[in-house]
N, C-alpha and C positions, 0 to 999 in steps of 0.2 A: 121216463120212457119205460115202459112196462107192459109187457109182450103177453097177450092175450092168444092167440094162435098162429100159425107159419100158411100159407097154401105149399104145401109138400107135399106129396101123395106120400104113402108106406104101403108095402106090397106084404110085409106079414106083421101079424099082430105081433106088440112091444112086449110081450111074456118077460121078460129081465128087468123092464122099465117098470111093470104093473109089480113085479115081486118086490123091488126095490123099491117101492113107495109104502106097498104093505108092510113090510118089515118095519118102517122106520114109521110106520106109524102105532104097530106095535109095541116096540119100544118105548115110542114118547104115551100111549097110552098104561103099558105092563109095567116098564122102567123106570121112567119120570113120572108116573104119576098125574099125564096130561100137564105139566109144570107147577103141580103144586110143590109148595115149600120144600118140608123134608126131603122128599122123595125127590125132587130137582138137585138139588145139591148134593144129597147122595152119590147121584150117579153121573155129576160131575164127577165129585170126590174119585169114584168106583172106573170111570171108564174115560175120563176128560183126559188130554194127553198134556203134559205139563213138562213144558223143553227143557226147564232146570231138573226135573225130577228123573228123565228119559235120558240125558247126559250126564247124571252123576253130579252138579252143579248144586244140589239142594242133597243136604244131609236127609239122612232116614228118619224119621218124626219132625221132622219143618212141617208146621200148620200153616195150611192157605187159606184165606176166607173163598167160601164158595157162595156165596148170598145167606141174604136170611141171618145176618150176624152168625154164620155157622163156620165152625173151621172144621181143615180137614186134616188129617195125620198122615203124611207121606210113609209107605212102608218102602221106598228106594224103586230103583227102575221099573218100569213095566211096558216093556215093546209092544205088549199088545194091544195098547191103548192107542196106540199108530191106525189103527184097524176099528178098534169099539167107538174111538172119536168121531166118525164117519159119521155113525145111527144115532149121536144123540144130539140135543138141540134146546138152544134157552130157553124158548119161549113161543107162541101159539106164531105170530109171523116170519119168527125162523124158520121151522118147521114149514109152514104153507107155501112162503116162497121158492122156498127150494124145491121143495115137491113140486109145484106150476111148474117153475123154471124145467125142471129134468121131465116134467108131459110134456110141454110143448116142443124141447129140444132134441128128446133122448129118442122117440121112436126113432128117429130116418136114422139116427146112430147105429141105434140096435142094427134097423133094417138093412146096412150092408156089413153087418161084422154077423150077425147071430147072435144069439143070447150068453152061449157061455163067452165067446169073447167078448160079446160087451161086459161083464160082469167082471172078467179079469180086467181090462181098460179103464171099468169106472173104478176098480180098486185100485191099480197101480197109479193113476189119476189123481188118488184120494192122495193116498202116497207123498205122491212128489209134490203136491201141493202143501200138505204138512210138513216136512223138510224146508221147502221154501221159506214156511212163516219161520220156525226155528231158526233159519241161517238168520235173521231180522234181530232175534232175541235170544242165543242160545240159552241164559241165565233165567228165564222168564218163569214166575212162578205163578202164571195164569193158565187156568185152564183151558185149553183150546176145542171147541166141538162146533161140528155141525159138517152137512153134506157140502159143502155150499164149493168145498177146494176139488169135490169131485166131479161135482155138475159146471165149474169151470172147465172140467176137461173135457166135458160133453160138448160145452159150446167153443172153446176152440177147434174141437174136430168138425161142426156144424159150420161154423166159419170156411174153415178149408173146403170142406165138400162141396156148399150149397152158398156161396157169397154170396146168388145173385136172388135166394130165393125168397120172396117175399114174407113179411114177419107183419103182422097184424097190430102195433103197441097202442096204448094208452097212453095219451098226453096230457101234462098239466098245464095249463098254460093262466096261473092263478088261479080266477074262479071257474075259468072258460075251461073242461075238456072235452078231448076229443078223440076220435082213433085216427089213426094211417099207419098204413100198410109200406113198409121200407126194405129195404134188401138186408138183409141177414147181414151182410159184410159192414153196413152201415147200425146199424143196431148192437152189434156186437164190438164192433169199435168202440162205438160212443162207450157198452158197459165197461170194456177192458180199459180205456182213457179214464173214466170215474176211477176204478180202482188202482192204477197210478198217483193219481193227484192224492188218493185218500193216503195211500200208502206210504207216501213221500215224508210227510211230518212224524207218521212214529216209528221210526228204524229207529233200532234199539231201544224204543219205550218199551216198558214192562206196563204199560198199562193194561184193561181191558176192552172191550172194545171189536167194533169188524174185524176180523183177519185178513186186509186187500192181500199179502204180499202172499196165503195162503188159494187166493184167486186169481192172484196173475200165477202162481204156480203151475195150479193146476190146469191154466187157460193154455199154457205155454207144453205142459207136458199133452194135450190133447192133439195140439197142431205138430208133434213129434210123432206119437204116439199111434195116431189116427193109421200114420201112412204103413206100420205091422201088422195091424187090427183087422183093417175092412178087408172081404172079400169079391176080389174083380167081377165073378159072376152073380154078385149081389148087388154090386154097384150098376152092373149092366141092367140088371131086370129093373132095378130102382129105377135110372137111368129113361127105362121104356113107357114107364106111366105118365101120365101127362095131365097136368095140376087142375083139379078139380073147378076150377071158379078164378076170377080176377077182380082187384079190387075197385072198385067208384074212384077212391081218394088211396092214391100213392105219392111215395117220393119217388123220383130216377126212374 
């Protein structure tokens, strides 16, 4: 199930959502190197957040393999990697998913907090969604990156707001797909139940792999979060517009 667009109106342009997309594509183009080799692992190396390296768990020179038969040389903690892990990202459909995910989700977010609170939200978001996967693995000498614990908080708050609002996805159904349009509460269920089920088998693996327990995190810190964030006479003006189009083929 893979969400192509919302019917939600948005009353001001996502100016925090469009920054947030360029930045991180920035990066995966300045920083990673669009995913090549060296340059990918590097900035794993450089900016990946690594739970054993961040609680003292891992000695200062422990080498981790970052791909590419490459290792990397811990120089001891680095908090700031809590933050740098957000912008970077394995690979060309890490990177795209997330970014879809935070267009289609983040404007009506934006549109009742404003841009700087959203930006504070999706970081505090990022946040507690990385703590999440950590508390799983505190020892873990895998590098953890990508948006994906922040854009969970996106769509927890999207959840709470707009349950009923219709979400546009993509189906597969084998060879047969198709679209329908489903209630936001229901679409976002189903992702947060995927990310359970994923989640369940590796507590406390060190392996590599999705971060689920980094997206139930941050799905969890959103549906909190949300209720500081938005502002009432933003949600009221949202609130006033009235949805563009209805769908042929829905559920509910």
């Amino acid at each position: 199930m893979f969400p192509l667009r919302d019917e939600n109106p948005r009353v001001h342009k996502p100016v925090a959502v469009i920054a947030i997309i360029v930045l991180n594509g920035m990066v995966w183009l300045f920083v990673q190197g669009l995913g090549g080799g060296y340059a990918l692992a590097e900035s794993l190396c450089l900016y990946g957040l690594v739970p054993g390296d961040l609680l003292g768990h891992l000695d200062p020179g422990h080498a981790i393999p970052v791909g590419n038969n490459l290792m990397c040389r811990l120089d001891g903690p680095n908090p700031e990697t809590v933050l740098t892990s957000m912008f970077m990202h394995g690979g060309w459909f890490h990177i795209l998913g997330n970014m879809w995910f935070l267009w289609v989700f983040g404007d009506n977010i934006e549109d009742v907090m404003g841009p700087f609170r959203f930006i504070a939200f999706y970081l505090l978001c990022g946040a507690a969604a990385a703590f999440a996967q950590i508390l799983t693995d505190p020892s873990s000498p895998i590098p953890m990156v990508g948006a994906s614990g922040a854009i969970g908080g996106v769509m927890g708050a999207y959840a709470l707001l707009y349950p009923r609002a219709h979400v546009h996805t993509l189906i597969f159904l084998g060879f047969y797909i198709t679209t329908i349009a489903v209630p936001a509460m229901f679409m976002l269920g189903y992702w947060f139940l995927i990310q359970i089920i994923g989640g369940l088998p590796g507590l406390g693996s060190s392996g590599g792999g999705v971060a689920f327990w980094a997206h139930i995190g941050g799905f969890v810190a959103g549906l909190v979060l949300v209720k500081f964030f938005k502002r009432d006479d933003y949600m009221q003006a949202h609130q006033a517009q009235t949805p563009r189009r209805t769908s042929r083929h829905r559920w509910f």
